[in-house]
C-alpha positions in Angstrom: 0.0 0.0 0.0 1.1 3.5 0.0 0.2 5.7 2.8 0.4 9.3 4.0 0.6 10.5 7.4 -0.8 13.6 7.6 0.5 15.3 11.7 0.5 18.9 12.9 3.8 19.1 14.0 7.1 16.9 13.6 10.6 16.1 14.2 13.3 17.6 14.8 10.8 21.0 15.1 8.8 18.9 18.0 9.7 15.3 19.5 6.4 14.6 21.5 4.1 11.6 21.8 2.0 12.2 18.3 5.5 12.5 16.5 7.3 9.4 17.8 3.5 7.7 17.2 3.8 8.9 13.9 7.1 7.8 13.7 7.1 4.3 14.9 4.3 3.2 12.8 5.1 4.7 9.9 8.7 3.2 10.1 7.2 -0.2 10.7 4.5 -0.4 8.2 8.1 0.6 5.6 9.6 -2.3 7.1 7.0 -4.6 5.9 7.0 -3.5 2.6 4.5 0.0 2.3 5.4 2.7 0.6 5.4 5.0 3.9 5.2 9.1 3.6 4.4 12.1 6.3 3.4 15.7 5.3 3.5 17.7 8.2 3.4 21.5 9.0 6.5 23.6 10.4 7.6 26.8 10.9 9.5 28.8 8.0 8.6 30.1 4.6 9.4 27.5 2.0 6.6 26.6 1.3 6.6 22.8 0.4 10.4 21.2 1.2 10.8 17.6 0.5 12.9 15.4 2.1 13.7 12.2 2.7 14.7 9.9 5.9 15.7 6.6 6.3 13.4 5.8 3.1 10.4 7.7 4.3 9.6 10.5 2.4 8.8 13.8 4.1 6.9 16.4 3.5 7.5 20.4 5.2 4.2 22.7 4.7 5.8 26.0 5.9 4.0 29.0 6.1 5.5 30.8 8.5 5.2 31.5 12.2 3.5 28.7 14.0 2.1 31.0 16.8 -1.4 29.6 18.7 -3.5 32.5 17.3 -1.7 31.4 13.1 -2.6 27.5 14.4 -6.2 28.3 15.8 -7.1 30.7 12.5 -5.7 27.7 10.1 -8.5 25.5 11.0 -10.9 28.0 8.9 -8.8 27.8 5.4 -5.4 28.3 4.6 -4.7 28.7 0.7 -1.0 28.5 1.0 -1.0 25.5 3.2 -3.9 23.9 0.6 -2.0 24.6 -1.7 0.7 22.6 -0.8 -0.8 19.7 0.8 -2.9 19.2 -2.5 0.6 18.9 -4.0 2.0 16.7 -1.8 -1.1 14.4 -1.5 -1.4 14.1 -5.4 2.6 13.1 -5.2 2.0 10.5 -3.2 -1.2 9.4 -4.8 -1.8 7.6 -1.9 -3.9 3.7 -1.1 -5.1 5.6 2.2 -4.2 8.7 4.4 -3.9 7.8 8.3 -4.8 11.3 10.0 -2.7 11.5 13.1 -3.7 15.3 13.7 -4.7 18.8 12.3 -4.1 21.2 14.6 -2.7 24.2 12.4 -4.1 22.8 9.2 -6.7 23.9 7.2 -9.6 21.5 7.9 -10.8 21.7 4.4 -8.3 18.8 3.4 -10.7 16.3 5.0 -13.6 17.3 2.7 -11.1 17.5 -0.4 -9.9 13.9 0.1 -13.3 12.8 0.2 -14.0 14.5 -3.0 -10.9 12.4 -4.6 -12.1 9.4 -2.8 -9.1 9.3 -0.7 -9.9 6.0 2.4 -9.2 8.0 5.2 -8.1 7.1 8.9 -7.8 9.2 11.9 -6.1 8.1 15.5 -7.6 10.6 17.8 -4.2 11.7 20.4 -6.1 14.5 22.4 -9.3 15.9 22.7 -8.7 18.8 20.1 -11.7 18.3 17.9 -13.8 19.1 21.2 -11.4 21.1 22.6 -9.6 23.9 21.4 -7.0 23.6 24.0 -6.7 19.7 23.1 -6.5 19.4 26.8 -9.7 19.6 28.4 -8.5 21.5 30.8 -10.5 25.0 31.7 -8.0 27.3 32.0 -9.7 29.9 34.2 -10.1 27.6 36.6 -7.3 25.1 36.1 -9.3 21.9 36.5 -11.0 19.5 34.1 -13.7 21.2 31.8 -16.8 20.5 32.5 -18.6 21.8 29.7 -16.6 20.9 26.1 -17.2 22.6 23.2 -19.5 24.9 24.6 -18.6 28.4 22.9 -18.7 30.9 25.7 -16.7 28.7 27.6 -14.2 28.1 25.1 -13.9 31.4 24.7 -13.3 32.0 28.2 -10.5 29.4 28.5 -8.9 30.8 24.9 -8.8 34.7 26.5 -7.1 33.3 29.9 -4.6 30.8 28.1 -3.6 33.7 25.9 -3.2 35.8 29.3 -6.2 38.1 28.5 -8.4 37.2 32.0 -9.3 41.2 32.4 -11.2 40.4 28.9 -13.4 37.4 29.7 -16.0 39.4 29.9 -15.8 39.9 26.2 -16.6 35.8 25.8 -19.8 35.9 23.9 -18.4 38.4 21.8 -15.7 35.0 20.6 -18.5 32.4 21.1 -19.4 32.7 17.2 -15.7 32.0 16.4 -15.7 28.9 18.9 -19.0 27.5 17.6 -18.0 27.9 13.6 -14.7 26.2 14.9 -16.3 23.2 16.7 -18.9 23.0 13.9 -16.1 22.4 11.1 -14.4 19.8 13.1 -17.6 18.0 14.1 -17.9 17.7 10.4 -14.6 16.5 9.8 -14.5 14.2 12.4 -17.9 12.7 11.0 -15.8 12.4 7.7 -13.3 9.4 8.2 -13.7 5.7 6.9 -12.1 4.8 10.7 -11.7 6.6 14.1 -8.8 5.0 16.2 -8.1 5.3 20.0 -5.7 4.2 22.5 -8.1 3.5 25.5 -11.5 3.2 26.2 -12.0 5.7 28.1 -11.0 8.4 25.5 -13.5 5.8 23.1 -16.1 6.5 25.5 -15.5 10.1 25.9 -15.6 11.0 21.7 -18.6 8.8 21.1 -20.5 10.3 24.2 -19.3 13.8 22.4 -20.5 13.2 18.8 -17.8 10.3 17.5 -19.5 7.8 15.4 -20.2 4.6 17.2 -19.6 2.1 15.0 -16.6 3.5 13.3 -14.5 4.5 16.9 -13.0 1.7 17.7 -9.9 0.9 19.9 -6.7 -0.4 19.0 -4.2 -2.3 21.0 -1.5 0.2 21.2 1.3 -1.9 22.1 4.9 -0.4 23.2 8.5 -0.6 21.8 11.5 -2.0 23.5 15.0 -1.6 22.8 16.7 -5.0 21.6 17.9 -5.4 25.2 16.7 -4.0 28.1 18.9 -1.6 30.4 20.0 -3.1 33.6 19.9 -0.8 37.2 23.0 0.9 37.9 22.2 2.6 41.0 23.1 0.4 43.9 20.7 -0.5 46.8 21.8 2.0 49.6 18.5 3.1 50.7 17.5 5.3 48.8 13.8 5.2 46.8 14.3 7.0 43.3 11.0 8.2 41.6 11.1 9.2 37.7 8.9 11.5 35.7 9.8 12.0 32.2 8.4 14.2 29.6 6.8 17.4 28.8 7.5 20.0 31.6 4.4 21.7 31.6 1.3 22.8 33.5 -1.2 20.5 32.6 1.3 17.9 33.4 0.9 18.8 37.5 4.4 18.4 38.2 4.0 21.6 40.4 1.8 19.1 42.7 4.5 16.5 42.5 7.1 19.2 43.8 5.5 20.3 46.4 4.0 17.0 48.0 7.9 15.6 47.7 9.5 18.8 49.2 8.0 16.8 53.0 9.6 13.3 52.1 12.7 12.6 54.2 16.5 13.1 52.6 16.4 9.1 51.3 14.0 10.4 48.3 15.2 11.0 45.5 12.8 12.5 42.1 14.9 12.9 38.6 12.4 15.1 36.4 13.7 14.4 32.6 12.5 16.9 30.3 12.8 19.9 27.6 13.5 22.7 29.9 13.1 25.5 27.2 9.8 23.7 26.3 8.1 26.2 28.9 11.2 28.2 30.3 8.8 30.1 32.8 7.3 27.5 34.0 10.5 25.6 34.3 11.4 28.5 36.4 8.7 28.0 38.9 9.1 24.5 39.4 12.9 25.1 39.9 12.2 27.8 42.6 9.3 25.2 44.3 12.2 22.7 44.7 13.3 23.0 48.0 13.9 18.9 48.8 17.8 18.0 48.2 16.7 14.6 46.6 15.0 16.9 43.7 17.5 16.5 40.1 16.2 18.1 36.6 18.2 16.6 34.1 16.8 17.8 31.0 15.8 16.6 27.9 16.8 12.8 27.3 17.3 10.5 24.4 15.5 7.3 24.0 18.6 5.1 25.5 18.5 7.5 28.4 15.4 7.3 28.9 15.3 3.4 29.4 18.3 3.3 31.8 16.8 6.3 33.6 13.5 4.2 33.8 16.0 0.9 35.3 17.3 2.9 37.4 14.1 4.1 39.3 12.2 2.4 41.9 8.6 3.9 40.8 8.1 6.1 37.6 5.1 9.3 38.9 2.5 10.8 36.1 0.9 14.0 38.0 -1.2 14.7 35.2 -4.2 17.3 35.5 -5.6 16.3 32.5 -6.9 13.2 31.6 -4.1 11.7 29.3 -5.3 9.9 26.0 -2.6 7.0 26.1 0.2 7.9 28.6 3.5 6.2 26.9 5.7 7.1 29.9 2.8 4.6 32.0 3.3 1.5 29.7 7.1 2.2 29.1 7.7 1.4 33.3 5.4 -1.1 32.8 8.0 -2.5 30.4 10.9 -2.2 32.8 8.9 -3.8 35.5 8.7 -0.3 37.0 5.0 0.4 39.6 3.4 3.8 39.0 2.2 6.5 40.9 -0.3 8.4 39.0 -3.2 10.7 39.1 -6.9 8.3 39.3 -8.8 9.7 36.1 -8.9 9.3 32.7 -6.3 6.9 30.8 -4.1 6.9 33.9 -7.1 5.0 36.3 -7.6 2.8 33.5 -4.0 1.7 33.1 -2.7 1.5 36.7 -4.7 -0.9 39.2 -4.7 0.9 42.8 -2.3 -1.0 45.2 -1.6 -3.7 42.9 1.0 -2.4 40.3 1.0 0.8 41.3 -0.9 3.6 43.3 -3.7 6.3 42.2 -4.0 9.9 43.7 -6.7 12.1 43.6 -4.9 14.5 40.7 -3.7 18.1 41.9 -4.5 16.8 45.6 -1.1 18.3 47.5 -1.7 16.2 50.7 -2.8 13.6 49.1 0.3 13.4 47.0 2.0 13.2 49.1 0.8 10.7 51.9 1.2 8.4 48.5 4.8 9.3 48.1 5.6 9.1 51.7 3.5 5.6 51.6 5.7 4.6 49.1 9.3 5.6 50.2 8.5 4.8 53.8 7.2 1.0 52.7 10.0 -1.4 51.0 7.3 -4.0 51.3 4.8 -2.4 49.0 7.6 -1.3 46.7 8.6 -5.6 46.2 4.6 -6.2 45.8 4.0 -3.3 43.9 6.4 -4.4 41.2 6.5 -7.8 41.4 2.4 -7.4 40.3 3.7 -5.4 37.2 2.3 -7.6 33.9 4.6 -7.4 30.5 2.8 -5.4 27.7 1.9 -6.4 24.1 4.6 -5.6 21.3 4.5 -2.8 18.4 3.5 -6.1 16.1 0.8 -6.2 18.0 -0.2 -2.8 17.0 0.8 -3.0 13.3 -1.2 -6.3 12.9 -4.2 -4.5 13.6 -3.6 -1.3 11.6 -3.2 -3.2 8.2 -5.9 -5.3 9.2 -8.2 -1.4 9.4 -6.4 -0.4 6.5 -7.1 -3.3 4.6 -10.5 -3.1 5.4 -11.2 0.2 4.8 -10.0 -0.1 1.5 -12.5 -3.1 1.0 -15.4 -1.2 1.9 -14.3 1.8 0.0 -14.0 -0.6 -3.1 -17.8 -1.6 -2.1 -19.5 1.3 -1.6 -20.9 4.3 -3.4 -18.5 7.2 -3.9 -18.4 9.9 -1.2 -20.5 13.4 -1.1 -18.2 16.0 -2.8 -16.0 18.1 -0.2 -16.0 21.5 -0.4 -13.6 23.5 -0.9 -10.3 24.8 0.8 
């Protein structure tokens, strides 16, 4: 087959979860003999750049500055970007597109591909077609939103994210924006052959918000290993070593984490691995927060790095506010036989049983935190049960059995059914 990967942002501009999801399947479907390409859109002015990497062909859609307010206004129509993606699409001439995300593209593209006929797939990594933040979290008040995709409160959480809370009363001035906005994507969500999650609970969550039943299903996202595993360096002299690793930023609670651990006693040790310019004031505030001696930010890590730093911990922690849609760091302990200590909602309460492979806290709960962390450090019983419970994890074959098995049927019914509505234009 040849398939396109169509993603918002990519490497080396952005290494998150979405890219390295990208990344991994789309190098493994090449491995088995597709013919594997990603367009993607990134900052700069060249328009479209082609390049190529280890035998996947890549595509740059620059236009520019990728600020939030260029990102958010993309979703309406974009002729450059079009433009561009037209070209690349029609390059490619691909079997089947596999949506990973859109943010910052002009949502039009859905509705052309229909109009060529195009099988299209989409793997849903946040809650951006509901949310405009992608988050779900409500910004003025800094917890969970209740109310997704309702315009006034959208716009409120847009004008206090962009720093603007002396405006808010200006909301349903914006609520016209936020409803054409949530209207568009509603209509391209609606639009793909396939809709693909990680978890139920983010299943549950789309179809209870719109997401066709019987074409939202969820896939068995398994998890890569290095060929051989990283062995613990650190030796056994008493001390409990906790790892978080990944994006240092709000919404990740790691603000919580620092202040429940700033009570534990000196044999505590937390290693917080992560892109410290990704959120430099942030960073700044969690530095100054850090009064425990144990507390070590070691910045952004490779993958190797990652691993060892994952054999060398006792428990691996995921403070997340939000609710998570997959949680790779989660499964990747699990892989090193690693407990975890993580906020109880969402994917997290789904993937980690309380007090048998690792522990759930109420999420941005201070106290709470940290009666679990001193539970944990204080107890090297529970630390031997905890991990000893741990269960091994499917492989990335796993995963890439199923997706050709979706692709493969999508492009049967495709070959069976009537031709699609006409899109409309970009």
């Amino acid at each position: 087959m040849r398939l396109l990967y169509v993603v918002h942002q990519f490497m080396p501009d952005v290494v998150g979860g979405t890219e390295l999801d990208t990344w991994e399947i789309a190098t493994r479907l090449r491995d088995r003999g597709h013919q594997v390409a990603i367009v993607h859109r990134a900052p700069g002015r060249g328009g479209l750049v082609r390049r190529t990497q280890e035998d996947v062909a890549i595509y740059r859609l620059e236009a520019g500055e990728m600020s939030p307010t260029r990102l958010f206004a993309a979703t309406f129509g974009h002729r450059r970007l079009s433009q561009a993606f037209r070209l690349a699409h029609d390059e490619v001439a691909p079997d089947l597109v596999h949506v990973q995300h859109l943010r910052g593209l002009p949502t039009g593209i859905v509705a052309w591909m229909q109009s060529r006929g195009t099988p299209m797939v989409l793997t849903l990594h946040d809650f951006w077609f509901v949310c405009p933040n992608a988050q779900l979290i409500d910004n003025v008040t800094g917890e969970v939103c209740t109310t997704p995709g309702e315009p006034v409160h959208c716009a409120r959480c847009a004008l206090a994210r962009a720093g603007l809370r002396p405006a808010l009363f200006a909301a349903p001035l914006l609520a016209p924006l936020m409803r054409a906005r949530n209207r568009i994507l509603a209509d391209a969500l609606s639009g793909f052959d396939s809709i693909l999650t990680y978890s139920a609970f983010v299943r549950r969550w789309f179809v209870e918000h719109g997401a066709p039943a019987a074409r939202t299903r969820l896939i068995n996202r398994g998890i890569a290993r290095p060929e051989a595993l990283p062995r613990r360096r650190r030796a056994d002299d008493g001390r409990v070593c906790l790892a978080y690793v990944g994006g240092l930023a709000w919404q990740k609670g790691l603000h919580v984490l620092i202040e429940a651990f700033n009570g534990l006693p000196t044999n505590a040790e937390l290693i917080i691995a992560g892109d410290v310019e990704q959120d430099p004031d942030y960073v700044a505030h969690l530095r100054a927060l850090a009064r425990h001696p144990g507390i070590r930010f070691v910045g952004r890590l490779e993958r190797p790095e990652v691993w060892q730093t994952l054999a060398d911990a006792d428990a691996v922690v995921v403070p997340s506010l939000w609710y998570e849609t997959f949680s790779l760091l989660t499964r990747e302990a699990f892989v090193m036989g690693r407990p975890v200590l993580a906020s109880g909602h969402g994917v997290l309460a789904d993937a980690v049983t309380h007090g048998v492979d690792g522990l759930l806290v109420p999420p941005g709960d201070v106290g709470a935190w940290h009666k679990a962390l001193a539970r944990f450090v204080a107890s090297a019983a529970l630390r031997v049960n905890l991990t000893a419970a741990v269960k091994p994890l499917p492989t990335m074959d796993v995963t890439i059995d199923e997706l050709e098995a979706i692709y493969q049927r999508t492009l049967a019914s495709r070959t069976r059914s009537s031709p699609r509505r006409p899109g409309l234009p970009l």
